[in-house]
C-alpha positions as CSV (number, residue, x, y, z in Angstrom):
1,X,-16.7,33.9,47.9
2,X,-14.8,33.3,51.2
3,X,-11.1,33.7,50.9
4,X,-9.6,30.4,52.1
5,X,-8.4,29.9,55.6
6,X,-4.5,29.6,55.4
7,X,-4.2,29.2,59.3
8,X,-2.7,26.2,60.5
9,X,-6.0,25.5,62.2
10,X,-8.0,26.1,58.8
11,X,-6.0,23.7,56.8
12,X,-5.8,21.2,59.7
13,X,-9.4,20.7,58.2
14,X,-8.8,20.8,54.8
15,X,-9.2,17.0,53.1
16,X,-6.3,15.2,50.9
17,X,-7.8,16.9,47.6
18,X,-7.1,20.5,48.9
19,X,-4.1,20.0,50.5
20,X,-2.5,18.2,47.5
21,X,-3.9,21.3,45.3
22,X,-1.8,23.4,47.7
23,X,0.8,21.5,47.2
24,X,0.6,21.2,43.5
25,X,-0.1,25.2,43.7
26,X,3.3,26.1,46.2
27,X,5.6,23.9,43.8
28,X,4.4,24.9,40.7
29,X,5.1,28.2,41.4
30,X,8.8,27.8,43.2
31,X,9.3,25.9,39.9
32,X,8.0,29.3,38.0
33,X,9.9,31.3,39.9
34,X,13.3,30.0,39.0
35,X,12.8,29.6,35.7
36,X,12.0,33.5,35.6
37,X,15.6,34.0,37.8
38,X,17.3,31.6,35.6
39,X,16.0,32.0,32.3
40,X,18.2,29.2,30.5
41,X,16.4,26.8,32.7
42,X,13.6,27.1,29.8
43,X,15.7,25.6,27.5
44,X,14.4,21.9,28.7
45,X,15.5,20.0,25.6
46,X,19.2,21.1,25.7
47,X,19.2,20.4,29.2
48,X,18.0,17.0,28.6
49,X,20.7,16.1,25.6
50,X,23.5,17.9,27.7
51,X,22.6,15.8,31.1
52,X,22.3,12.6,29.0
53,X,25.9,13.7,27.1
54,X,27.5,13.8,31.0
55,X,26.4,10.8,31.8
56,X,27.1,8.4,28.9
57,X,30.1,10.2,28.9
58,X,31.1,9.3,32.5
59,X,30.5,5.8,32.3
60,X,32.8,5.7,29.0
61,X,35.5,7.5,30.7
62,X,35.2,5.6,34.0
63,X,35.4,2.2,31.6
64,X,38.6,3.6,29.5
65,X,40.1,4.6,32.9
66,X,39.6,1.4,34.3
67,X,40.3,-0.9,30.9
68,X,44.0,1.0,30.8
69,X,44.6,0.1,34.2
70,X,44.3,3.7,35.4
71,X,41.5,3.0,38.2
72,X,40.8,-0.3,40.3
73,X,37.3,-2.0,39.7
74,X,36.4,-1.0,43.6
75,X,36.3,2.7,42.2
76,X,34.8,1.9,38.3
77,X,31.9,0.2,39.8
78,X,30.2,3.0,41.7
79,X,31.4,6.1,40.1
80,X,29.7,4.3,36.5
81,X,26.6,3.6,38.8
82,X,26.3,7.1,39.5
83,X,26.7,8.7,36.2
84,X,24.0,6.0,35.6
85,X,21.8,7.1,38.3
86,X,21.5,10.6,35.6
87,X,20.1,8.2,33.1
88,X,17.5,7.2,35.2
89,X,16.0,10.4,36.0
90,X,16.2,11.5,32.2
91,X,14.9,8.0,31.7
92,X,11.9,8.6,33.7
93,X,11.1,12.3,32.5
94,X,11.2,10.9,28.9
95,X,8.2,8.8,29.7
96,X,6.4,11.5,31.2
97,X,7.3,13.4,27.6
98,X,9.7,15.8,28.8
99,X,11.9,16.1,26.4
100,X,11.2,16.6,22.5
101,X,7.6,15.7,23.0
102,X,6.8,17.4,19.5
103,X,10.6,15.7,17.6
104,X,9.7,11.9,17.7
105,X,13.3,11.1,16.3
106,X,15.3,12.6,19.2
107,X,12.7,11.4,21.8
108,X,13.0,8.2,20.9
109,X,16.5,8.4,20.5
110,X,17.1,9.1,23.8
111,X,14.9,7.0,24.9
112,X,17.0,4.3,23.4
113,X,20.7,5.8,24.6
114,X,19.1,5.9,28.2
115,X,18.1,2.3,28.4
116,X,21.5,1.5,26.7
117,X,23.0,2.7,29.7
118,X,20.8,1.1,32.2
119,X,20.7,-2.8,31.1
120,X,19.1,-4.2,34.0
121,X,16.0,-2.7,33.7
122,X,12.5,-3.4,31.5
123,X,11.9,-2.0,27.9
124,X,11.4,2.2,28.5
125,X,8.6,2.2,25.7
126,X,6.8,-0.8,28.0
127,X,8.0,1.1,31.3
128,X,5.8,4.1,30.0
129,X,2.5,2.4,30.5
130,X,3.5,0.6,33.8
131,X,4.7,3.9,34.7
132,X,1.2,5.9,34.4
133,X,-0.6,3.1,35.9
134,X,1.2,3.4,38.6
135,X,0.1,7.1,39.0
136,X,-3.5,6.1,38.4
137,X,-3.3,3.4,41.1
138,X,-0.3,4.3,43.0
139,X,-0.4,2.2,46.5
140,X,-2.9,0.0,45.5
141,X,-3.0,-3.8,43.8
142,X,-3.2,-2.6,40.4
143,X,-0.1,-0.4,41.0
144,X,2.3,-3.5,38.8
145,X,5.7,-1.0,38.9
146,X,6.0,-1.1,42.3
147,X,4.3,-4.2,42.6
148,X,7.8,-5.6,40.6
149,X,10.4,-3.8,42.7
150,X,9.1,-5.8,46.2
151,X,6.6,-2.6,47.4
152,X,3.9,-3.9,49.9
153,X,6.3,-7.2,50.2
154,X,7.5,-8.5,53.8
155,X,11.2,-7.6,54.8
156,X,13.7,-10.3,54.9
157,X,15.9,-12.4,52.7
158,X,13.4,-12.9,50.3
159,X,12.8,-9.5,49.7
160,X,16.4,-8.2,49.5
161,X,16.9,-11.1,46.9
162,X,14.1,-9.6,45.0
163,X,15.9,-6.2,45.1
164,X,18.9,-7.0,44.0
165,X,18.3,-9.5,41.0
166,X,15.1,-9.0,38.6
167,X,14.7,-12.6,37.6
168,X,14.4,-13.6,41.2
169,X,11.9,-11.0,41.5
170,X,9.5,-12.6,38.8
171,X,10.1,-16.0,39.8
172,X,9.9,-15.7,43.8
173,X,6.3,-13.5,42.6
174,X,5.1,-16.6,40.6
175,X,3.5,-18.6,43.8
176,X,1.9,-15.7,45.5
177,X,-0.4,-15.3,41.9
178,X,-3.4,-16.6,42.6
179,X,-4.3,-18.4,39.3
180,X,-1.9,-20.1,37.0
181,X,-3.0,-17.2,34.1
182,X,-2.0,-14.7,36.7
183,X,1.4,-16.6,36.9
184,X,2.1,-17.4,32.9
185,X,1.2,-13.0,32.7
186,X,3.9,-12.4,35.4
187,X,6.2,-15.0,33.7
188,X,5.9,-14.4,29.8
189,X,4.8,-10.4,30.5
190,X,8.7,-10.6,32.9
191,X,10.3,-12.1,29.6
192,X,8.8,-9.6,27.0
193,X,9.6,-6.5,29.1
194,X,13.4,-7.7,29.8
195,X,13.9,-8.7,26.4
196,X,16.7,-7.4,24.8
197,X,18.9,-5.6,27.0
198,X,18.0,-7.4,30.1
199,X,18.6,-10.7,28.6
200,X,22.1,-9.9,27.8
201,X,22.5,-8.2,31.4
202,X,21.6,-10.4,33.4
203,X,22.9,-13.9,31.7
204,X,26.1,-11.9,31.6
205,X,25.9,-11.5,35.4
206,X,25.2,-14.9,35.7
207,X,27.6,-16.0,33.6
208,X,30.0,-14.4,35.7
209,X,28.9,-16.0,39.2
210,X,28.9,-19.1,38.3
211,X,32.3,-19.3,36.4
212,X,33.9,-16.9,39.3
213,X,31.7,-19.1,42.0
214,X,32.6,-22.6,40.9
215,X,36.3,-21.9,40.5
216,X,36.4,-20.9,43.8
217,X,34.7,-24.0,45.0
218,X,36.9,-26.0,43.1
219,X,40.3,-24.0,44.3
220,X,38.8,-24.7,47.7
221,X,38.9,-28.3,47.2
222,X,42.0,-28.5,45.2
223,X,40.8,-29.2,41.8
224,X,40.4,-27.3,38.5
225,X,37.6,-27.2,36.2
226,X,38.4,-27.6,32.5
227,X,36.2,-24.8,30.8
228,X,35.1,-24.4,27.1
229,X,37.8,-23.4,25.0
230,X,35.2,-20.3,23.6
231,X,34.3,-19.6,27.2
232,X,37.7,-19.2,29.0
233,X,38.5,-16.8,25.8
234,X,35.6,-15.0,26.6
235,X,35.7,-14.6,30.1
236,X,37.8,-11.5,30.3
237,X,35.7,-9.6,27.9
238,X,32.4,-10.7,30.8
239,X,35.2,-9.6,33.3
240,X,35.8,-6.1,31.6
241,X,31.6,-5.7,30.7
242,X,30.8,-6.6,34.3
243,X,33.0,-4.0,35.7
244,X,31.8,-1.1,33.5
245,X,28.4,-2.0,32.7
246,X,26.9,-4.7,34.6
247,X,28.1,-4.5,38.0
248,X,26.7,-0.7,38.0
249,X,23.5,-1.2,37.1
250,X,23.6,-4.3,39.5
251,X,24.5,-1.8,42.3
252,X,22.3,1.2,41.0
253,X,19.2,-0.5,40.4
254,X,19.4,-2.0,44.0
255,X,19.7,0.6,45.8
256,X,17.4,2.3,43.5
257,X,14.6,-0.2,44.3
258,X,15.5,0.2,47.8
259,X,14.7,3.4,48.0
260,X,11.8,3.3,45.8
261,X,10.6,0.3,47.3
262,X,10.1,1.8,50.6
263,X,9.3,5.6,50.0
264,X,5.9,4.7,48.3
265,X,3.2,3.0,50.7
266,X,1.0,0.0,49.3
267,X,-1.9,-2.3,50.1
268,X,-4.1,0.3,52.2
269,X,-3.9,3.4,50.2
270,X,-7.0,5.7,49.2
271,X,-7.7,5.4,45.8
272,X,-6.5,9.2,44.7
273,X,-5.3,10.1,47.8
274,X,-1.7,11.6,47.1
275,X,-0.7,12.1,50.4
276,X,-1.0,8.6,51.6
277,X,1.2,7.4,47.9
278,X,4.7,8.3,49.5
279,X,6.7,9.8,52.2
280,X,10.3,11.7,52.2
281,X,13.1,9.4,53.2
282,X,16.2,10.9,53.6
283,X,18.1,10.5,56.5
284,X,21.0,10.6,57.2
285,X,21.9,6.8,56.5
286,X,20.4,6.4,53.6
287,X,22.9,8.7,51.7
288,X,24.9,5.7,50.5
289,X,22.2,4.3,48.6
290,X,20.9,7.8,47.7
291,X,24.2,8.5,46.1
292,X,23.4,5.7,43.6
293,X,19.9,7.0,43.0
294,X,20.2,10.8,42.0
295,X,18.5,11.5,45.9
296,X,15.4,9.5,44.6
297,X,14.1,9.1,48.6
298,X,13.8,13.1,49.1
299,X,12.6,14.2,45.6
300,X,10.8,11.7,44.2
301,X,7.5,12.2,46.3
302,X,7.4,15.8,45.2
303,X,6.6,14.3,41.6
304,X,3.6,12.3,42.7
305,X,2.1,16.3,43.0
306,X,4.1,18.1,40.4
307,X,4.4,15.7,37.6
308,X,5.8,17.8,34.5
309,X,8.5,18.7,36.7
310,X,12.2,17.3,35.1
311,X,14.5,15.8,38.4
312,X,16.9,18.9,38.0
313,X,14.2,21.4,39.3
314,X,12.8,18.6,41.7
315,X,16.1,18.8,43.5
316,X,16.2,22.7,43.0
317,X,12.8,23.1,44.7
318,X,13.2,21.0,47.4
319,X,13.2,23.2,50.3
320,X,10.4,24.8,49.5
321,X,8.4,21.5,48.4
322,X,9.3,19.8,51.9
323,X,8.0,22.5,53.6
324,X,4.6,22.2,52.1
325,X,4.5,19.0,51.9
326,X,5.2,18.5,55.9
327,X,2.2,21.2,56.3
328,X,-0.2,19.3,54.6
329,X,0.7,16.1,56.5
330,X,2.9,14.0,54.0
331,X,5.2,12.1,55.7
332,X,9.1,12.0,56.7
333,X,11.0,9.3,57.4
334,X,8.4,6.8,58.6
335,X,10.8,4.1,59.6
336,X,7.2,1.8,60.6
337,X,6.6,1.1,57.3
338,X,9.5,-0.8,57.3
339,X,7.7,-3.0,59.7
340,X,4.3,-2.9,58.5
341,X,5.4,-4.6,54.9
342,X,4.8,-0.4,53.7
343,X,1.3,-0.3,54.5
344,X,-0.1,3.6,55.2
345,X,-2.0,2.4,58.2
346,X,0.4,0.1,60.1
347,X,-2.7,-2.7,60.2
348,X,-1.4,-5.1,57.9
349,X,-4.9,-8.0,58.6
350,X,-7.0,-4.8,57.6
351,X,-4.6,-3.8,54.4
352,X,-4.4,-7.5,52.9
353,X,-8.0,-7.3,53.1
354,X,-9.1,-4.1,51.1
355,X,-5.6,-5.4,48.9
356,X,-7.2,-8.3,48.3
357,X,-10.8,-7.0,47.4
358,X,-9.3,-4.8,45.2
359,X,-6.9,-7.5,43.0
């Protein structure tokens, strides 16, 4: 048999199933080779309970700091966010079984203490199944995950209000369904998946706007509102949960989504076809929100080829992953899909067509 051709000429010609193999193939083994240089990286489980030990333990300390006065809510909010941001990526190499896939208890425990942490977003356990339909279908109209976080969506107002609050994002979706069952499955299915951490989140978060935001209306106008005895006593407990809990998540999940949001394409991707599913977005001014993320724009495409990978070695690997992944034509900070509502080919008519055959 023919050896392969490795020129750049040869694997100009090589189609999207043989260059994401050599993707797959260059990762895996940067991944294999610094496991062997650093043997303790094997020990994936302790890794795992150590990270998620950090980062529970961050946002704690950040809240004691900040409920004894120690640290203003301006710093609280986004150091918590990013201790979050770790649960996140633990979060989301729990669904992919990283971590005690063979102890159910501790799996699930974690599973539980993660989401704990990260109020604002869907039941993990109903995350899961979302999540591996989304690698079946990545890009396409049966891709629902990034379907919820605004992908293949028009930029504007709309949009951003979509990214920053989830219930807005379920309820500005419900016109563009095309049948009323469509719209009672986005609806009810929205409900179920939020419920119970998300209920409490985000009525918490709206319980504070609307107290904080009609107060300042009335002060504006020079009257007072006489509130419920049992909410006024409550309110500074909502004050103190918003600053260490809800207001990070609030921040996180944003820029999360963000990032997310426009780092995959949608509407005109090749069913299969990896390197049409995402690009690498990192530049330079995208750091803010990358900060809030765990780098999520740079690393997160490297997953769509090397999926058993935890986020730690993703971030390791990097170099060497980019490289590869620029080779074999993935894409880096394509600002037109920004533009082109993150379709691959930048001919939105053609994508809403083959979207809409497809739904």
């Amino acid at each position: 048999m023919n050896a392969p051709d490795m020129t750049s000429a040869g694997m100009a010609t090589w189609d999207h199933t043989r260059k994401s193999a050599h993707i797959r193939n260059v990762v895996t083994r940067a991944g294999a080779d610094l496991r062997l240089r650093h043997p303790w990286l094997r020990h994936q489980n302790a890794i795992g309970v150590t990270i998620l030990c950090i980062a529970l333990a961050g946002m704690l300390g950040s809240a004691w700091l900040y409920a004894h006065g120690v640290i203003a809510w301006w710093l609280c909010i986004p150091v918590a966010a990013i201790f979050a941001s770790f649960t996140h990526e633990l979060e989301h190499d729990l669904i992919h079984w990283m971590y005690f896939r063979k102890r159910p208890f501790a799996h699930h425990l974690m599973m539980a203490l993660v989401w704990l942490a990260r109020p604002s977003t869907i039941n993990p356990w109903i995350r899961r199944d979302l999540h591996f339909r989304h690698h079946k279908y990545s890009g396409t109209a049966r891709d629902i995950e990034e379907q919820g976080i605004t992908n293949g969506q028009p930029w504007g107002l709309r949009r951003l209000l979509m990214l920053a609050d989830a219930t807005a994002a379920i309820v500005l979706r419900l016109p563009q369904a095309p049948t009323w069952k469509r719209r009672a499955f986005l609806l009810l299915g929205g409900l179920a998946a939020y419920f119970p951490l998300g209920w409490l989140h985000w009525g918490l978060w709206y319980c504070f706007l609307g107290v904080h935001g009609a107060d300042a209306v009335a002060a504006a106008t020079g009257h007072a509102i006489a509130w419920p005895i049992a909410l006024s006593q409550a309110m500074p407990t909502i004050d103190l949960l918003i600053v260490v809990w809800i207001g990070p998540n609030v921040l996180r999940s944003f820029c999360l989504h963000f990032v997310s949001s426009n780092m995959h394409y949608y509407g005109d991707v090749e069913d299969g076809n990896v390197i049409q599913q995402t690009q690498v977005l990192n530049p330079w001014w995208l750091w803010p929100a990358q900060l809030f993320c765990f780098n999520f724009g740079s690393t997160h495409a490297i997953h769509h080829f090397v999926v058993k990978e935890p986020f730690y070695i993703r971030q390791w690997t990097a170099p060497v992953a980019h490289r590869v992944m620029r080779e074999m034509g993935v894409r880096f900070n394509d600002y037109g899909s920004f533009a082109s509502a993150n379709r691959w080919s930048r001919t939105p008519t053609a994508a809403a067509d083959i979207n809409a055959a497809r739904a």
